[in-house]
ROKOLLUM-862156 format. One line per 8 residues: number of its first residue (from 1); for each residue z, y, x of N, C-alpha, C. Coordinates in pm, 1 decimal. Example, Ala and Ser with C-alpha at 12.3 -4.5 7.8 and 13.67 -1.06 7.14 Angstrom:
// ROKOLLUM-862156
1) 780.0/-569.0/1319.0/780.0/-450.0/1230.0/780.0/-330.0/1320.0 | 708.0/-225.0/1285.0/714.0/-106.0/1367.0/787.0/3.0/1290.0 $
//
This chain:
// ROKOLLUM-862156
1) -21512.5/-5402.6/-17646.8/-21391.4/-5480.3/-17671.3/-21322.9/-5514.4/-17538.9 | -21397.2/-5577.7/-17458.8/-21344.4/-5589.3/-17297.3/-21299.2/-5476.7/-17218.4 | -21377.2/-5353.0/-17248.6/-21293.3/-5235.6/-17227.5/-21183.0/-5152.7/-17262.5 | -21203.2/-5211.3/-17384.0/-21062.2/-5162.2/-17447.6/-20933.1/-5256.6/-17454.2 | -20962.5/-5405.8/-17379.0/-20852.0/-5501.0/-17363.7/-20814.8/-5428.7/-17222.6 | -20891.8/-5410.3/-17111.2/-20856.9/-5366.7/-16959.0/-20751.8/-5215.0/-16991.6 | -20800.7/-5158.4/-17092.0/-20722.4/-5020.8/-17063.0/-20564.2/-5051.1/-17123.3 | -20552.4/-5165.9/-17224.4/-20435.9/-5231.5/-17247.6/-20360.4/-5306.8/-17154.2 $
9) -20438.9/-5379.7/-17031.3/-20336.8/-5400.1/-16986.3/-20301.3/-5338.9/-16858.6 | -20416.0/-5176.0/-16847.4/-20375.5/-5112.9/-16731.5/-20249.4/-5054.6/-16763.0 | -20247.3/-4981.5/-16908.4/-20113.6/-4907.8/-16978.4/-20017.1/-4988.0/-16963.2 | -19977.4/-5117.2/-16996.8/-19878.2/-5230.5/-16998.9/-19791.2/-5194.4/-16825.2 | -19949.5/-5223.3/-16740.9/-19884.5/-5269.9/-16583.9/-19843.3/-5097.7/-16569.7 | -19902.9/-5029.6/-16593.4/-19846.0/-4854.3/-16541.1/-19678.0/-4835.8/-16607.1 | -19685.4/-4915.9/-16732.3/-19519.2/-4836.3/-16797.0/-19428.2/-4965.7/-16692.9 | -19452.0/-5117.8/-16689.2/-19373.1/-5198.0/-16622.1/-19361.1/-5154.9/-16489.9 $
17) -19409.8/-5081.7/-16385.8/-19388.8/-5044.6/-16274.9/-19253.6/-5026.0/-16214.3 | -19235.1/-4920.7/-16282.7/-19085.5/-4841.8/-16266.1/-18995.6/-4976.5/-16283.3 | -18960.8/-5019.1/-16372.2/-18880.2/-5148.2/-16372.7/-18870.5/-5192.1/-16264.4 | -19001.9/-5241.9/-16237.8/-19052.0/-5362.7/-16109.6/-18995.4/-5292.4/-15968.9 | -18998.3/-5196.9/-15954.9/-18960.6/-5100.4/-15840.4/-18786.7/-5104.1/-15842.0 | -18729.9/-5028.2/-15917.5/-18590.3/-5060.7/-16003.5/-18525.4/-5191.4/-15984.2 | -18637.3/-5293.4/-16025.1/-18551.0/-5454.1/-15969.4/-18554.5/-5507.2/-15886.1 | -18644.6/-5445.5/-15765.2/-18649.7/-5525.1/-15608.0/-18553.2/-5529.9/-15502.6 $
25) -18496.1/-5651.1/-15501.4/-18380.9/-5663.6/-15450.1/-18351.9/-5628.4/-15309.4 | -18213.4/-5598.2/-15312.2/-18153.3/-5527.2/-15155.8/-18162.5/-5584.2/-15047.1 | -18122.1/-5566.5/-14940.2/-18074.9/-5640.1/-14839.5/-17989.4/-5693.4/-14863.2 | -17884.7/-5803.6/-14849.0/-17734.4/-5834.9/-14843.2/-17650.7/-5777.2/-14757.0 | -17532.8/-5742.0/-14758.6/-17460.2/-5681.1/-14668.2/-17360.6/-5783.9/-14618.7 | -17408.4/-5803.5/-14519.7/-17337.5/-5899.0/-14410.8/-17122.3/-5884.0/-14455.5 | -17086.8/-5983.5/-14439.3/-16908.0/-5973.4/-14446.4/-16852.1/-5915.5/-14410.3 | -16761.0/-5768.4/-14408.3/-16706.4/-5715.6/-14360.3/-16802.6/-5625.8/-14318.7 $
33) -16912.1/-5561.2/-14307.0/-16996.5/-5437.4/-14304.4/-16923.2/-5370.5/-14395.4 | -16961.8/-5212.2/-14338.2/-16886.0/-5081.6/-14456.8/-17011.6/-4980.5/-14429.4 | -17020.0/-4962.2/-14541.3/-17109.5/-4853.9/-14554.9/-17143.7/-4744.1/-14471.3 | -17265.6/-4695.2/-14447.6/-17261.5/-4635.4/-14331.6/-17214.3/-4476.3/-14373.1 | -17173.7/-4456.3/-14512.8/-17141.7/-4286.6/-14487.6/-17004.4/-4296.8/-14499.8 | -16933.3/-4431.8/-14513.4/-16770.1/-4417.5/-14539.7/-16706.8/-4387.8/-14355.9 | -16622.2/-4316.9/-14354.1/-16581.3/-4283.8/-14241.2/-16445.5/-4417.8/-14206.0 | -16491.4/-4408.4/-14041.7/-16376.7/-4490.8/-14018.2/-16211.5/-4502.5/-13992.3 $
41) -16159.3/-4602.8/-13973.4/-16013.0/-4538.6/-14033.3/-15988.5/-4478.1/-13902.2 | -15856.6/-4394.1/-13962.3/-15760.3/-4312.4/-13871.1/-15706.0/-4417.1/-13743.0 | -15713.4/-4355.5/-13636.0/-15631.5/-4486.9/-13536.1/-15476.7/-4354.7/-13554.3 | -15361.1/-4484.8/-13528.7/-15261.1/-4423.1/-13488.7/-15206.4/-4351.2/-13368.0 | -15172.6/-4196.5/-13416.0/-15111.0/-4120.8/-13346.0/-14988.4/-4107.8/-13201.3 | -14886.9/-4228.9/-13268.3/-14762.8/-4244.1/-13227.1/-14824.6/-4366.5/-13162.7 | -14889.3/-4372.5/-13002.6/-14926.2/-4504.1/-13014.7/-14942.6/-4545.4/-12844.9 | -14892.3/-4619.7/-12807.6/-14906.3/-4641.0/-12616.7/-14766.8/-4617.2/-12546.8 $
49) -14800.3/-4569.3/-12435.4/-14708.3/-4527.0/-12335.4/-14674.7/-4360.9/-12371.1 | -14550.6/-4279.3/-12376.6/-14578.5/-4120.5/-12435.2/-14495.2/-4085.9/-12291.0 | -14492.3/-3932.3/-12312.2/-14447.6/-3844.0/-12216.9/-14415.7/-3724.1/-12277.3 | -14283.2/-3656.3/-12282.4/-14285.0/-3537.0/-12398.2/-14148.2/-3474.3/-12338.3 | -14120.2/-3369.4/-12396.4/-14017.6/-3298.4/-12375.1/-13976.3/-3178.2/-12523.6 | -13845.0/-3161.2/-12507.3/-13814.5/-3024.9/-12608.7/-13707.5/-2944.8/-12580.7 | -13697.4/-2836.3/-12622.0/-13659.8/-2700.0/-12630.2/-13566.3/-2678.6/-12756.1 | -13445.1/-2655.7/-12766.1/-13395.1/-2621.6/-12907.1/-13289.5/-2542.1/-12886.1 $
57) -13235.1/-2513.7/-12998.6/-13128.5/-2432.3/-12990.2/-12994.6/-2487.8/-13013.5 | -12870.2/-2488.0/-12972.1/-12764.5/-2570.2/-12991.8/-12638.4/-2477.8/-13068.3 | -12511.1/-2576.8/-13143.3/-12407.9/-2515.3/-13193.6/-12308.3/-2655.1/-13130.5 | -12243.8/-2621.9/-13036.3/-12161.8/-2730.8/-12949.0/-12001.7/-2687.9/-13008.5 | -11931.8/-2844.2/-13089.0/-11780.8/-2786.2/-13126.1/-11738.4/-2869.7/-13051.1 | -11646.2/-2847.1/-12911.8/-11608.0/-2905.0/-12826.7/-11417.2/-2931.7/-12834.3 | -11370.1/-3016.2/-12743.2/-11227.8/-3051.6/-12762.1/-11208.5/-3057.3/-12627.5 | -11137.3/-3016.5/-12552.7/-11069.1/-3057.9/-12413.1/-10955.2/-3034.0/-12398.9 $
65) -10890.4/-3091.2/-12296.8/-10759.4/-3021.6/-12252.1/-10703.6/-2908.1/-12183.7 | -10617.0/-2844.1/-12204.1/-10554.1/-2711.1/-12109.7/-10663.8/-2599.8/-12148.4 | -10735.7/-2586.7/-12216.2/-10822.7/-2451.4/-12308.6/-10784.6/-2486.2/-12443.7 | -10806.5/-2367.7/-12516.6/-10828.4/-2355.9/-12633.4/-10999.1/-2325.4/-12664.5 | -11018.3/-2431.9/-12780.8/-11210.7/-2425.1/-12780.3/-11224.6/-2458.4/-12938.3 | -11123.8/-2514.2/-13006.7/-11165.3/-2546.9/-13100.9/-11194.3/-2453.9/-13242.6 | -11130.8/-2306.6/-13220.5/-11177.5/-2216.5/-13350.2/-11307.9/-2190.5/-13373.4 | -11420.4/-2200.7/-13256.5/-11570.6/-2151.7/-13333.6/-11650.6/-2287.9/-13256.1 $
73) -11789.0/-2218.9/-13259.0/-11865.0/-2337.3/-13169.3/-11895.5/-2296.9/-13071.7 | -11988.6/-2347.6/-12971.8/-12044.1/-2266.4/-12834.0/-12156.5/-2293.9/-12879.2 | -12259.7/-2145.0/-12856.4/-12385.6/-2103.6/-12932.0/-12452.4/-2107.4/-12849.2 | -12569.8/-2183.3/-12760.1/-12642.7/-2191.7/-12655.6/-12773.6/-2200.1/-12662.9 | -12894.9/-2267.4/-12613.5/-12972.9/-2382.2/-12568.1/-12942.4/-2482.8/-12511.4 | -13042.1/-2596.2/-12502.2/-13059.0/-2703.6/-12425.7/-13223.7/-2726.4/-12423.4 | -13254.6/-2905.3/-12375.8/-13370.0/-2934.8/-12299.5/-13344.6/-3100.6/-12308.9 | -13450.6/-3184.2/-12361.1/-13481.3/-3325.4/-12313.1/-13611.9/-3349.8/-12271.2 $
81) -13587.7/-3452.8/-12204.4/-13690.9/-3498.8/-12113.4/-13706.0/-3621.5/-12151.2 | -13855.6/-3707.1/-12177.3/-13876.8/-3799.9/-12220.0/-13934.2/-3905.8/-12251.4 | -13929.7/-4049.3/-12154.5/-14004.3/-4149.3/-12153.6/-14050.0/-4307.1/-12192.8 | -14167.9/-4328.3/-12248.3/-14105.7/-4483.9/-12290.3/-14261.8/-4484.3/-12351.3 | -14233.1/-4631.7/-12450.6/-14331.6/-4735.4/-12474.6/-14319.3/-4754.2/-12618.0 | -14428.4/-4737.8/-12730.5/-14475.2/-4782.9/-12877.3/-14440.9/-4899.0/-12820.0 | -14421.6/-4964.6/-12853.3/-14400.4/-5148.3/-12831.2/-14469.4/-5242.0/-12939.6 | -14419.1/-5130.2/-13123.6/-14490.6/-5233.3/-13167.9/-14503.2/-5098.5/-13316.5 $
89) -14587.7/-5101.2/-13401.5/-14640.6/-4981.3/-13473.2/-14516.1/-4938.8/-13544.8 | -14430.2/-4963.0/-13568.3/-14329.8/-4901.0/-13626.2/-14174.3/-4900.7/-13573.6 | -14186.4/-4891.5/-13387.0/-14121.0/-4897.0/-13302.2/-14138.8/-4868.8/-13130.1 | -14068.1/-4765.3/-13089.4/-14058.4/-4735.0/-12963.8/-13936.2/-4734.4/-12901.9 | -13953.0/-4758.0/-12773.5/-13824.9/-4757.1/-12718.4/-13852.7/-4721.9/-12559.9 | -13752.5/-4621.8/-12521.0/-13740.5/-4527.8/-12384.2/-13604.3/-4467.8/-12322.4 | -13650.6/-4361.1/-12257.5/-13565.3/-4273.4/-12182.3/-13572.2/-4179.5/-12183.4 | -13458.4/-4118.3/-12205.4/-13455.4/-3932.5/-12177.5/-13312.3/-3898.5/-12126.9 $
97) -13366.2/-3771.6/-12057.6/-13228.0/-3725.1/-11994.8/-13227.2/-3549.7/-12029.0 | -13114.9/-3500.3/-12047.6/-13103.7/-3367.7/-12123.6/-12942.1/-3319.1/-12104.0 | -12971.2/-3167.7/-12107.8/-12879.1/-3117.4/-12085.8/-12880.5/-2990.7/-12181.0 | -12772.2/-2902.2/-12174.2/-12704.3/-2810.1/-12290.9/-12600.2/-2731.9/-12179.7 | -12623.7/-2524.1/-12239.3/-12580.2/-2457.9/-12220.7/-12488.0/-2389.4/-12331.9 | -12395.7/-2355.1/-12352.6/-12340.9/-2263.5/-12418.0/-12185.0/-2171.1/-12398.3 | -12216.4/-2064.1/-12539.2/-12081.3/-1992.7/-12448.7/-12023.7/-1956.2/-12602.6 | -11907.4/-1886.8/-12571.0/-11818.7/-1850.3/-12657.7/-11686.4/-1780.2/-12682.8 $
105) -11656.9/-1700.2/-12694.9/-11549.7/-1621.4/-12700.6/-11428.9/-1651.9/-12768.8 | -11322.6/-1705.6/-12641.2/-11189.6/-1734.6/-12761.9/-11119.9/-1625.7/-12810.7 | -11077.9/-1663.5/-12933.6/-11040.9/-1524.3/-13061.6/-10908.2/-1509.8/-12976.3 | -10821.8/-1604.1/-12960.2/-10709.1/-1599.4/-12944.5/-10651.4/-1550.4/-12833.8 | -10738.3/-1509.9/-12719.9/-10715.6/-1453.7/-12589.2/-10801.7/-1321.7/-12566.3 | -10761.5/-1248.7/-12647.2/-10833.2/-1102.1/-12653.9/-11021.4/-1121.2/-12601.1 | -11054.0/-1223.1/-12708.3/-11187.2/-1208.5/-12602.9/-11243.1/-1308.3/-12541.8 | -11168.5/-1364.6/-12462.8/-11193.1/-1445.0/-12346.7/-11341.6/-1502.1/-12341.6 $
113) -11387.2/-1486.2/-12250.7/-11566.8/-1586.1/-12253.9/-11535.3/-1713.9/-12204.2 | -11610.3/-1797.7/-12290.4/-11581.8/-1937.2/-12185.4/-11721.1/-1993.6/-12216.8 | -11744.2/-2097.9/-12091.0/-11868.2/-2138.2/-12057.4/-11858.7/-2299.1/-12113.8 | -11998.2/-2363.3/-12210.6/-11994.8/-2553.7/-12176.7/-12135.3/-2561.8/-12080.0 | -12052.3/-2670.8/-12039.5/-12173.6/-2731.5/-11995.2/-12191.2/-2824.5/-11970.8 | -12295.8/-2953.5/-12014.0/-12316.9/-3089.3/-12037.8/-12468.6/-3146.8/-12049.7 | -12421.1/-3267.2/-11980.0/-12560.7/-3355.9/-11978.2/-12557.0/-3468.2/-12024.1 | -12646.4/-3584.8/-12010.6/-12673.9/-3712.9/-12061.5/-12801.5/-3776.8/-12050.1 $
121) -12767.9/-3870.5/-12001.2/-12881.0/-4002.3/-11984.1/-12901.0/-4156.0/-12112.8 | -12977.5/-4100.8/-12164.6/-12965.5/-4243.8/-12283.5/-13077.4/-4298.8/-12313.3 | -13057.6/-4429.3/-12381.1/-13182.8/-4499.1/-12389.0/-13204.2/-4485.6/-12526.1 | -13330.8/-4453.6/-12585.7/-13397.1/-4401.0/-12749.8/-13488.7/-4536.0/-12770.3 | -13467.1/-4502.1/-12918.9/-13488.8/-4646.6/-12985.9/-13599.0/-4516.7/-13091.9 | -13728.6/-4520.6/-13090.9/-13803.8/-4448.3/-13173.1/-13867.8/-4534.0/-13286.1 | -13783.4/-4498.6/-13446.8/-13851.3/-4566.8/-13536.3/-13957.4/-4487.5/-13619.1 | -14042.7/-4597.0/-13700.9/-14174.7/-4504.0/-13799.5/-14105.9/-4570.7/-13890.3 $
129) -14079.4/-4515.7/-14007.1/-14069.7/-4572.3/-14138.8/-14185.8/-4578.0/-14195.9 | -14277.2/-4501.1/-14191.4/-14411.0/-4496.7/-14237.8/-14498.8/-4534.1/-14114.2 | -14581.9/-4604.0/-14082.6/-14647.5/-4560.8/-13938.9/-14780.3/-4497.0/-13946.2 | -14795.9/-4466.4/-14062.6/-14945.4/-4380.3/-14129.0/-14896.0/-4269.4/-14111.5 | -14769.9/-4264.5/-14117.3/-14691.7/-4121.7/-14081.6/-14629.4/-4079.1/-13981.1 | -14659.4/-3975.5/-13925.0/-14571.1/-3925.0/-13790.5/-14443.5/-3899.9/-13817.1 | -14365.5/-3935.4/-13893.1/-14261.2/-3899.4/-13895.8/-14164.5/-3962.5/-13865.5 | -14046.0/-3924.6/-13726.2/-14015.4/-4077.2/-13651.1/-13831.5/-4011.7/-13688.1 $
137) -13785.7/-4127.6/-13647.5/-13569.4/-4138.9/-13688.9/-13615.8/-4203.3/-13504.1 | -13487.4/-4095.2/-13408.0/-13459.5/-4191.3/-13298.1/-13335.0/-4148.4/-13253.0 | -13276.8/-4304.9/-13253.3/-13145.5/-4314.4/-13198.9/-13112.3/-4351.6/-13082.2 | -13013.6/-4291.4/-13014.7/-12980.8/-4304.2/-12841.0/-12837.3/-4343.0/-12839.1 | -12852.7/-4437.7/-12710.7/-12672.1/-4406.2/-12698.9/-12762.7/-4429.1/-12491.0 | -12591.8/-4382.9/-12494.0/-12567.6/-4360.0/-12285.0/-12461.0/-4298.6/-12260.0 | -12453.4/-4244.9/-12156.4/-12331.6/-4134.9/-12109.6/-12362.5/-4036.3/-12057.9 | -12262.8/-3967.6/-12069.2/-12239.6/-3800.1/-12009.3/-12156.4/-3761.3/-11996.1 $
145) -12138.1/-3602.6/-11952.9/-12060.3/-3552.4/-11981.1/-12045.0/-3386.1/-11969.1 | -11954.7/-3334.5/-11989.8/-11973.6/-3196.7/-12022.8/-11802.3/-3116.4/-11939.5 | -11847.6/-3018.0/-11910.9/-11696.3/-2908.2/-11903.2/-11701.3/-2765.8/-11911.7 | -11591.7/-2716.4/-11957.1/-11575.7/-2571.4/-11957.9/-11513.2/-2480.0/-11876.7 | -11568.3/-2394.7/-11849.2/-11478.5/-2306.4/-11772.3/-11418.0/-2178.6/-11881.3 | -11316.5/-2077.3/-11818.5/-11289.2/-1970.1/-11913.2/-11271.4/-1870.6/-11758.2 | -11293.4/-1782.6/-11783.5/-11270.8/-1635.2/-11762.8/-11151.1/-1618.6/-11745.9 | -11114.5/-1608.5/-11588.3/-10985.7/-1544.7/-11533.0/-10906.2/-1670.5/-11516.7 $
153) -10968.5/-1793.6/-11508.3/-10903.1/-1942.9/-11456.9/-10992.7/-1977.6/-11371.9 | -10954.0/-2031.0/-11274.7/-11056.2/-2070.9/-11167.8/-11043.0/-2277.0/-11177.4 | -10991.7/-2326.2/-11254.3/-11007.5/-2463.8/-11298.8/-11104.0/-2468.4/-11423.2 | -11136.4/-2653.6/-11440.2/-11209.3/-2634.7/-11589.6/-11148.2/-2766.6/-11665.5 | -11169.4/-2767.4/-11736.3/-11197.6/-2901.6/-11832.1/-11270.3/-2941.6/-11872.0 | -11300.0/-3079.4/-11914.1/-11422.1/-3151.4/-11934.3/-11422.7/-3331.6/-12051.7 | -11469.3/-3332.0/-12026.8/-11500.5/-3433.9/-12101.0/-11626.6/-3546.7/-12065.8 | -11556.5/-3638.9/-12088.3/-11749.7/-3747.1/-12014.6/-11695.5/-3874.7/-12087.4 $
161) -11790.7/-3959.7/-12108.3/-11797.1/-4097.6/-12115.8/-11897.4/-4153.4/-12200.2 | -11937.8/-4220.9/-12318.7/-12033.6/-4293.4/-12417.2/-12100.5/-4158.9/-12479.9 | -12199.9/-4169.8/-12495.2/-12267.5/-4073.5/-12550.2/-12349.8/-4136.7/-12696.0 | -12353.1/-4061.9/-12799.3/-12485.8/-4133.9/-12867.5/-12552.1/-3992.9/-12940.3 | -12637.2/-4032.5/-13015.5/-12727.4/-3952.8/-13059.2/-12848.5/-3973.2/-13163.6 | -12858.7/-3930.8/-13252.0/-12963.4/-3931.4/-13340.3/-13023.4/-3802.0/-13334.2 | -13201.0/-3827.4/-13402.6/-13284.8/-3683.6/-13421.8/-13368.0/-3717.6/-13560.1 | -13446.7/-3650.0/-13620.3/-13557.5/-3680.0/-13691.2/-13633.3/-3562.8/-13639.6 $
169) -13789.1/-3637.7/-13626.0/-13887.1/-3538.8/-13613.0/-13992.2/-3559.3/-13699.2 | -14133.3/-3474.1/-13728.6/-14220.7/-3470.5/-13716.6/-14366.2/-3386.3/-13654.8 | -14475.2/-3446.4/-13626.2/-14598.6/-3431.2/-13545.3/-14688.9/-3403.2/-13581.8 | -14735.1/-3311.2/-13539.3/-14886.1/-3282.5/-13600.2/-14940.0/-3316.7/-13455.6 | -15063.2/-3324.5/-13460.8/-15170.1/-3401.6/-13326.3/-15293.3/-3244.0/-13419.4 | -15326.2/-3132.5/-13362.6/-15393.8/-3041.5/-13383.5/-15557.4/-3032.3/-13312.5 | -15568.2/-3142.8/-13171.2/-15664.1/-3158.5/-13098.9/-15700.8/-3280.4/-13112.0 | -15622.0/-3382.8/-13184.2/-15685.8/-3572.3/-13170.9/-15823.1/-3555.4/-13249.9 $
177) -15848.9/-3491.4/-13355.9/-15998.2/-3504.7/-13415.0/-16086.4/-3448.8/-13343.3 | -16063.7/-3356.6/-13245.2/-16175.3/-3336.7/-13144.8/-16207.5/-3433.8/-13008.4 | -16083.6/-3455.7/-12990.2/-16084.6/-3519.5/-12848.3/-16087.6/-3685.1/-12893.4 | -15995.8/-3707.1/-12996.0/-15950.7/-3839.8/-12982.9/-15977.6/-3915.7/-13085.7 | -16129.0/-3881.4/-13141.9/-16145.7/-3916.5/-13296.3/-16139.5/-4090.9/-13327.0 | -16169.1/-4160.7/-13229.8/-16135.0/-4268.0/-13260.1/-16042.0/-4350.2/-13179.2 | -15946.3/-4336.0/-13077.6/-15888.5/-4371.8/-12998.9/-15733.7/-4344.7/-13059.2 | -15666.5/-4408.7/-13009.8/-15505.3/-4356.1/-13057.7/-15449.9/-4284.6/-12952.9 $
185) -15318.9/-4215.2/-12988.6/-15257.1/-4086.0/-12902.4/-15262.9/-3949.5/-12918.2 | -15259.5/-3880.4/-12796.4/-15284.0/-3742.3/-12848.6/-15172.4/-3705.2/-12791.4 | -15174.3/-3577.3/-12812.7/-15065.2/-3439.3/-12750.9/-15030.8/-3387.9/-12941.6 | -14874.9/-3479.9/-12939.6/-14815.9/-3383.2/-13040.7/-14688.9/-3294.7/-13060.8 | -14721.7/-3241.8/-13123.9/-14604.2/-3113.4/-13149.4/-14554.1/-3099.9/-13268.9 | -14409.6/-3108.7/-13291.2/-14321.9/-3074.7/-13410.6/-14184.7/-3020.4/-13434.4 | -14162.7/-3016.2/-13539.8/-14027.9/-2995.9/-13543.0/-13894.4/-3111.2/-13494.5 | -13813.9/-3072.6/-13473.7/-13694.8/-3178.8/-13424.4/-13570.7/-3109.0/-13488.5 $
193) -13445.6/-3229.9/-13548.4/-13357.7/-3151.7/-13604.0/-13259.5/-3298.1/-13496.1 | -13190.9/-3285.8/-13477.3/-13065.9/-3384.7/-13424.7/-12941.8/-3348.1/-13389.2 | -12816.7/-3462.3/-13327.2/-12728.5/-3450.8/-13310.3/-12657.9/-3517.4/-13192.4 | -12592.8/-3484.9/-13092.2/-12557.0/-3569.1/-13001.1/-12375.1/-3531.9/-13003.5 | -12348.4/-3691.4/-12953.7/-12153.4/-3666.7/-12975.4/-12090.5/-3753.3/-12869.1 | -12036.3/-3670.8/-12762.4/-11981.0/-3738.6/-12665.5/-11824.2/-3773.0/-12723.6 | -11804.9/-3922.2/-12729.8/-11706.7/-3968.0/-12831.7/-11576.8/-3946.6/-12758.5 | -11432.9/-3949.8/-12812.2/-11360.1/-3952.3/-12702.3/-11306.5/-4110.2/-12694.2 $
201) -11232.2/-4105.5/-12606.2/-11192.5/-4179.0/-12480.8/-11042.3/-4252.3/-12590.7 | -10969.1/-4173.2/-12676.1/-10857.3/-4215.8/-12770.7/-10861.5/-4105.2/-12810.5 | -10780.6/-4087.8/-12946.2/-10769.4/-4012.6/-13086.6/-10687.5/-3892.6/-12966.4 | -10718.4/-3766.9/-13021.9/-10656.0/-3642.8/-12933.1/-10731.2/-3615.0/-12797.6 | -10819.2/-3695.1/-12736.8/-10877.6/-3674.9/-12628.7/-10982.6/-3577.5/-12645.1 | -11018.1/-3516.0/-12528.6/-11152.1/-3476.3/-12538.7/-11277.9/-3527.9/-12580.8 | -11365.6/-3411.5/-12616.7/-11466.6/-3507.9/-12733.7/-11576.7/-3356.7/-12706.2 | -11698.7/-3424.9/-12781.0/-11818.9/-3237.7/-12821.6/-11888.8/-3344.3/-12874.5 $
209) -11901.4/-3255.7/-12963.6/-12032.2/-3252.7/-13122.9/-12118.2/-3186.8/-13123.9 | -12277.2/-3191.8/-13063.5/-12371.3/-3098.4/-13037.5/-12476.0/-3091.8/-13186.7 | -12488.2/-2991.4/-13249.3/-12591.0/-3005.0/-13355.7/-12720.2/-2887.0/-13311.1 | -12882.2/-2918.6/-13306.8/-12933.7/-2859.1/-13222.3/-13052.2/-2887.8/-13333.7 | -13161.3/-2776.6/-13331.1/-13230.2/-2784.8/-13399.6/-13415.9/-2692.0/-13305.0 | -13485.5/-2740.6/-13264.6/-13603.0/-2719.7/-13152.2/-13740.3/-2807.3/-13224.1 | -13807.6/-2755.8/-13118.0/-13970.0/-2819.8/-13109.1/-13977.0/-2905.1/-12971.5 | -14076.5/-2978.9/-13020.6/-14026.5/-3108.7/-12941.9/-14235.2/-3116.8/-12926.3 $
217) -14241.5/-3139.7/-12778.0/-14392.8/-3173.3/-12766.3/-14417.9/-3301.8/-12656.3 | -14497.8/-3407.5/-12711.9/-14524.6/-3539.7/-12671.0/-14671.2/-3564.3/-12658.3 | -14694.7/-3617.5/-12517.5/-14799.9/-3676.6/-12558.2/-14821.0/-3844.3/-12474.2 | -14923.4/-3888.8/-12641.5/-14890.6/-4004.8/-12639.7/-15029.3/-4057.8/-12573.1 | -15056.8/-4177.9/-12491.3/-15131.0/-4227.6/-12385.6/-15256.0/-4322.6/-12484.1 | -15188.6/-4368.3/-12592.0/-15263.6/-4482.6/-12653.6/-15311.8/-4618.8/-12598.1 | -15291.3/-4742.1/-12652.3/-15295.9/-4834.0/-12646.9/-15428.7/-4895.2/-12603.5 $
//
């Protein structure tokens, strides 16, 4: 009888085991601990002191005096150069200076080649609408200015004064997960579409409307 009560309550304690194992409580996880297989967040891209430059292609519709320029555009390149400070995650603000080549043939003078050529110094205001997103709106204003020559005139015309300018870009960062997996910054590269318009001076004056479309490469220092 005593043997057959012991084998009852060896069976009892053998099936309750598993339970007992099953209900032994955890550690607590301290406040703000995260799990150790969840990965940590993304630091931002667009982020510090940057340094960058771009390359694009231009369509310049220019206005001056004593030429004729206004039937097509002048089909060129240009180049900016470019410096400044994230200040605050969904805002930068800097400097760049850039210039623009182009040429063009007036219809109206059998031909004629004529040359632009123009620069500008302005201060950029770089916004994030998203800042999870590289995708930045930056607006400039400053001055410049620009002139043309033509073929078989040895004078030019020109144009200068307020400059402004808008772009939209975006960045891919192709090396930050190797190099920069938890730090912000990086070396990025994207597309750029913008516009720059040296305004005129009064209605009929000289004026140019640059629409330019390039790759644009930055890199940013991080915070």
């Amino acid at each position: 009888m005593r043997n057959a009560a012991s084998c009852v309550l060896l069976a009892f304690a053998c099936a309750a085991w598993p339970c007992a194992v099953h209900a032994a409580p955890t550690a607590a996880r301290a406040p703000g601990e995260k799990a150790a297989w969840r990965t940590p967040p993304v630091p931002p891209r667009l982020d510090g002191a940057y340094l960058g430059g771009s390359l694009h292609g231009i369509a310049t519709w220019a206005r001056v005096n004593g030429l004729e320029t206004e039937d097509s555009p002048f089909a060129g390149f240009g180049g900016q150069a470019r410096v400044g400070q994230i200040v605050l995650p969904w805002l930068g603000l800097g400097l760049s200076i850039g210039g623009a080549l182009g040429y063009r043939s007036e219809s109206t003078a059998m031909g004629t080649r004529q040359r632009l050529g123009m620069g500008q110094l302005m201060v950029d205001g770089t916004f994030l609408p998203v800042p999870k997103i590289n995708l930045s709106l930056r607006t400039s204003f400053g001055f410049g200015g620009g002139a043309v020559r033509q073929a078989g005139k040895s004078g030019r015309a020109g144009f200068g004064g307020a400059v402004f300018g808008a772009a939209l870009r975006y960045e891919w960062f192709p090396l930050a997960q190797r190099f920069r997996p938890t730090r912000g910054g990086g070396l990025g590269i994207g597309p750029e579409v913008g516009w720059i318009g040296a305004t005129p001076a009064a209605k009929g004056r000289p004026m140019a409307n640059v629409v330019y479309v390039g790759i644009a490469t930055t890199f940013y220092f991080g915070s």
